[in-house]
VOPAGU-2260 file (C-alpha; in pm, 1 decimal, decimal comma):
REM VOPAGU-2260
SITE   aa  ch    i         X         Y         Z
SITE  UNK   A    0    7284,6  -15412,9   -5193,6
SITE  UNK   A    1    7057,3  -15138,4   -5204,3
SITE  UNK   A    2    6798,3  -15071,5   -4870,9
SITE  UNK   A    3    6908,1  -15379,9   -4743,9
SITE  UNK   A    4    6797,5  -15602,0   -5057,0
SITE  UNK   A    5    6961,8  -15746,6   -5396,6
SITE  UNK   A    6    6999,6  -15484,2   -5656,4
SITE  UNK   A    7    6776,7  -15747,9   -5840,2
SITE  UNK   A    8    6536,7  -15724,1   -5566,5
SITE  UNK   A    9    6534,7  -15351,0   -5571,1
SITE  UNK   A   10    6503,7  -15325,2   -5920,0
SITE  UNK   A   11    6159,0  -15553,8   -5920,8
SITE  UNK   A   12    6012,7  -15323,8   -5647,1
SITE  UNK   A   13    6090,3  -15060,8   -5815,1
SITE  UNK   A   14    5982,3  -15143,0   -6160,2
SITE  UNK   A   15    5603,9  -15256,2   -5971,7
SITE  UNK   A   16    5595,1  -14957,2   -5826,5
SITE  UNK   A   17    5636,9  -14728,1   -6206,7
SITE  UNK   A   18    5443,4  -15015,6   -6302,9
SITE  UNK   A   19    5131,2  -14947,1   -6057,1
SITE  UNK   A   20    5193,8  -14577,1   -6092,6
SITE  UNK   A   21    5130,1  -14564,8   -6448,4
SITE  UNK   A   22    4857,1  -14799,7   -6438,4
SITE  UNK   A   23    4675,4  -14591,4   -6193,1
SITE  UNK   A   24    4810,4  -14267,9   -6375,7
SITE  UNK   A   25    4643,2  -14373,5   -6686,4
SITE  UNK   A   26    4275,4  -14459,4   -6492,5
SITE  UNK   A   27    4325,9  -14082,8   -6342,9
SITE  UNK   A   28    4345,7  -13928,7   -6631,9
SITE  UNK   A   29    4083,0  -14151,5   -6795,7
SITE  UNK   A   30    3882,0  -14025,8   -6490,2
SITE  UNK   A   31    3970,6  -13670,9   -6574,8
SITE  UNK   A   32    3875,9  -13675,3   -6890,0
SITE  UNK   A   33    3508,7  -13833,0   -6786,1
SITE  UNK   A   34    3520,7  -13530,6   -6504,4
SITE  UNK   A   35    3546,9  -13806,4   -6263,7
SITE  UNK   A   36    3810,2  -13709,4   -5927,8
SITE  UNK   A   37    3902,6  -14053,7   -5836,5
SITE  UNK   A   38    4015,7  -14030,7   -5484,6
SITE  UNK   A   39    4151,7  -14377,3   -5400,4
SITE  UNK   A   40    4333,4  -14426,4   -5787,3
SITE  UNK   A   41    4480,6  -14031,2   -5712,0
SITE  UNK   A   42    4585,9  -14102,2   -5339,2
SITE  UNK   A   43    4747,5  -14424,7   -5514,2
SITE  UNK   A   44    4912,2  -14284,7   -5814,3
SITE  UNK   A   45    5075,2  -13971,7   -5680,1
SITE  UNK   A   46    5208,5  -14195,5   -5382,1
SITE  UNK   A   47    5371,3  -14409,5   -5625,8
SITE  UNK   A   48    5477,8  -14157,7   -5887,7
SITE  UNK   A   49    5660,9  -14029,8   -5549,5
SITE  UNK   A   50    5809,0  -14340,2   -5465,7
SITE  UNK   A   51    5891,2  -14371,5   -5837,7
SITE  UNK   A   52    6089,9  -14112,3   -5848,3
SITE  UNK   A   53    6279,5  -14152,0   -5502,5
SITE  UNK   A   54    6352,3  -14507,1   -5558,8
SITE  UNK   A   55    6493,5  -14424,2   -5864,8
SITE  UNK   A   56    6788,1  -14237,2   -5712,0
SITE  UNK   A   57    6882,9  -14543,8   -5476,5
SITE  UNK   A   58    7071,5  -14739,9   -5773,7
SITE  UNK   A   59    7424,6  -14638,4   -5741,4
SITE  UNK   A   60    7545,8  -14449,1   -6018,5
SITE  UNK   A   61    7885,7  -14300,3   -6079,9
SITE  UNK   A   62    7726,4  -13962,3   -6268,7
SITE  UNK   A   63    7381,0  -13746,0   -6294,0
SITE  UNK   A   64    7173,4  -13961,7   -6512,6
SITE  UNK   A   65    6926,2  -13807,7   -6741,2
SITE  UNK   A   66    6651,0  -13993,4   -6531,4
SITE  UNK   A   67    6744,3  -13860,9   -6240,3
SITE  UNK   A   68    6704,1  -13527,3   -6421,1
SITE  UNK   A   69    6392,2  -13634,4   -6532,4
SITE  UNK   A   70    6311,4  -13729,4   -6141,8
SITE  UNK   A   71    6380,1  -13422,2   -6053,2
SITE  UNK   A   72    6164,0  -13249,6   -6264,4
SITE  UNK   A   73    5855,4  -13542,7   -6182,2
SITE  UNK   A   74    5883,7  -13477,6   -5789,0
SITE  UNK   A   75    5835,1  -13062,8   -5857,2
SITE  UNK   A   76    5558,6  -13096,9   -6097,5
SITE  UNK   A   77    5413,5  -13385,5   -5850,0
SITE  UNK   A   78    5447,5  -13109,1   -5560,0
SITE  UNK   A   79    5276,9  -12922,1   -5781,5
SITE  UNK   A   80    4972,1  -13168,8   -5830,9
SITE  UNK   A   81    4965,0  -13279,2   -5427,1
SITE  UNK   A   82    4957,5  -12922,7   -5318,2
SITE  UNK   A   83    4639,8  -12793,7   -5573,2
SITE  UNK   A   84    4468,9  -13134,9   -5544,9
SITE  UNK   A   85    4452,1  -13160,0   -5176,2
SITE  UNK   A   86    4557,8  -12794,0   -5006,0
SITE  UNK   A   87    4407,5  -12601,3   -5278,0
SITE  UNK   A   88    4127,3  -12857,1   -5334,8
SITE  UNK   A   89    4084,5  -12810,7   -5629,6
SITE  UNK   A   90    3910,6  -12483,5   -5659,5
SITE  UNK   A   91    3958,8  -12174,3   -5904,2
SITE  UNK   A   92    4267,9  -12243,1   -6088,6
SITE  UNK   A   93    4442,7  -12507,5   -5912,0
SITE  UNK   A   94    4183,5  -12747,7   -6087,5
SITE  UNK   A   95    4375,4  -12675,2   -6434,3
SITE  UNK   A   96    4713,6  -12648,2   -6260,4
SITE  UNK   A   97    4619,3  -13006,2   -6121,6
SITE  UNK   A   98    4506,1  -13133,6   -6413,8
SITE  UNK   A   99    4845,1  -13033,4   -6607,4
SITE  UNK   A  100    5014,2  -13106,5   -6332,4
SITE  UNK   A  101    4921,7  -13451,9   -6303,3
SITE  UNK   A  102    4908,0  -13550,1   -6689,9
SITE  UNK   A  103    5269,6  -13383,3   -6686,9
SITE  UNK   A  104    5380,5  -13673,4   -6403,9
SITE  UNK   A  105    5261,0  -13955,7   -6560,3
SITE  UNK   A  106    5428,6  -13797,3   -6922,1
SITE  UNK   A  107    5723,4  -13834,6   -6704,1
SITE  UNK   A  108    5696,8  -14145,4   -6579,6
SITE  UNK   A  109    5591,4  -14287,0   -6955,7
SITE  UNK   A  110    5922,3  -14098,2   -7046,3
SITE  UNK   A  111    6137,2  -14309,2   -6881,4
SITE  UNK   A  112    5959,3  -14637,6   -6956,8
SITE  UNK   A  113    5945,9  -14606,4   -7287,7
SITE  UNK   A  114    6334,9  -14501,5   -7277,8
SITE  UNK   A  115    6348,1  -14838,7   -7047,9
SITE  UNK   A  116    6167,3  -15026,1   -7304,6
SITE  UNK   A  117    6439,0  -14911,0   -7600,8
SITE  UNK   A  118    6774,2  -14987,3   -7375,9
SITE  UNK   A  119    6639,2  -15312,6   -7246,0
SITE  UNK   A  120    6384,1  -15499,3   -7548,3
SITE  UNK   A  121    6628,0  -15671,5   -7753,9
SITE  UNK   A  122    6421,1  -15569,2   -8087,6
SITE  UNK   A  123    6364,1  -15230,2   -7981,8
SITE  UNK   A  124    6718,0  -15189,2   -7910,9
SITE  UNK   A  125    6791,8  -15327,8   -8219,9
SITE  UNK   A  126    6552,5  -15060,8   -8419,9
SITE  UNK   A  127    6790,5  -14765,0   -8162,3
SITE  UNK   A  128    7053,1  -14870,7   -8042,7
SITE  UNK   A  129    7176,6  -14533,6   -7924,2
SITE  UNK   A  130    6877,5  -14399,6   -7911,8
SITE  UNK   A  131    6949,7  -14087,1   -8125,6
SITE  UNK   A  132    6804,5  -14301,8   -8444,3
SITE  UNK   A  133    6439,3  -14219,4   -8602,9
SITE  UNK   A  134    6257,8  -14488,0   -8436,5
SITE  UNK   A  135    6344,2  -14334,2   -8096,7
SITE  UNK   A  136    6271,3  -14001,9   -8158,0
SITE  UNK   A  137    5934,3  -14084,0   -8331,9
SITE  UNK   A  138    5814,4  -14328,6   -8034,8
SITE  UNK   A  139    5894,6  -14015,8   -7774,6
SITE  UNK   A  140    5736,0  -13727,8   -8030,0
SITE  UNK   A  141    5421,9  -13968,7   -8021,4
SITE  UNK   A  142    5433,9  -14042,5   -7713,3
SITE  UNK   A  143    5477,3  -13623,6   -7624,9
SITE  UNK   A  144    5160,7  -13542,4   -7861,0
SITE  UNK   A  145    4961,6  -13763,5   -7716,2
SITE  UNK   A  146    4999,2  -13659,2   -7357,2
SITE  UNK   A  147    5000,7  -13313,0   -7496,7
SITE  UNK   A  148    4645,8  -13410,2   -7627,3
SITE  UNK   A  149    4526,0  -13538,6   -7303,0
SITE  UNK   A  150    4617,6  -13288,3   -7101,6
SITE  UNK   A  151    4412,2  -13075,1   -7318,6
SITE  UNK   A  152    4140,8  -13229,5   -7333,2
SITE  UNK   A  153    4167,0  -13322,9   -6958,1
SITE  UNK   A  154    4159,5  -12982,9   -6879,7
SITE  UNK   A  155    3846,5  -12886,6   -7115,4
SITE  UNK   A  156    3670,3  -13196,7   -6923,1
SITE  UNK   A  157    3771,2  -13191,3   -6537,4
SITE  UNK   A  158    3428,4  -12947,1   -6427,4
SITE  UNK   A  159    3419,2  -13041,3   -6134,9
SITE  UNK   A  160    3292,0  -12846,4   -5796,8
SITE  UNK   A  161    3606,3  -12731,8   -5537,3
SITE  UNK   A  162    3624,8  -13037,7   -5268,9
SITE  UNK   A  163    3494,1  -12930,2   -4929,8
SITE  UNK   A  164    3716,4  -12865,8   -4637,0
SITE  UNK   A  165    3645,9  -13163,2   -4511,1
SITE  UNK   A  166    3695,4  -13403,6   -4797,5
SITE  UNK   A  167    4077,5  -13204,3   -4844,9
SITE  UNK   A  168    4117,2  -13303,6   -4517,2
SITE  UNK   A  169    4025,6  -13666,2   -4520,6
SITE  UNK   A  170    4203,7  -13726,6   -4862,2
């Protein structure tokens, strides 16, 4: 039992929510690069790259995973993003720090899925079994220059004017 529900149960909420978080990640960052802020997908993606990460320490575990390393590392940069998005709003240079900030969270989140994707698709885990083979490390060296390539391009793109006080304040 974990919060009360199956560890099957848990695990399906938990994969929805990565699920919904990179799905609205990815329309961010779309809007980003189209200089486009997005309010309602950002509220809805950092919220769930959040819960992400926090309901990813709930499965028991006898040792530090390197996902929880990796969860770790999500919920700083994600402080990161929260606090120049919407105390900062957006102006000077917590626009770029945003920007990286928020490509760098969904990077994360991709991470782990596609490390998911390799321990639990049969043919996948058939191409790495231990994950040290080449068809691991190419999929995450892709998957790293392509978010690398995003985020700068996302920062080149996201001209956008500060938010006013007022719009910080409402979300």
């Amino acid at each position: 039992m974990i919060l009360g529900m199956s560890t099957a149960t848990f695990t399906v909420i938990h994969v929805i929510i990565s699920l919904v978080a990179l799905v609205s990640g990815f329309v961010v960052v779309f809007g980003l690069l189209g200089g486009k802020k997005l309010d309602g997908w950002t509220a809805t993606f950092l919220a769930t790259m959040v819960l992400t990460d926090l309901t990813g320490y709930c499965f028991p575990t006898t040792h530090l995973l390197p996902s929880q390393i990796i969860g770790v590392i999500s919920l700083l940069v994600l402080a990161v993003a929260i606090v120049a998005r919407y105390r900062f709003r957006l102006a000077g240079r917590a626009r770029a720090t945003y920007v990286i900030a928020a490509v760098a969270a969904l990077y994360f989140d991709a991470f782990v899925a596609l490390v998911q994707a390799f321990l639990k698709t049969p043919s996948l885990k058939a191409l790495a079994p231990t994950q040290s083979e080449p068809p691991f490390a190419i999929a995450q060296g892709l998957l790293l220059v392509v978010f690398a390539l995003l985020g700068v391009a996302a920062v080149k793109r996201f001209r956008i004017e500060p938010m006013p006080l007022a719009a910080a304040a409402s979300g």
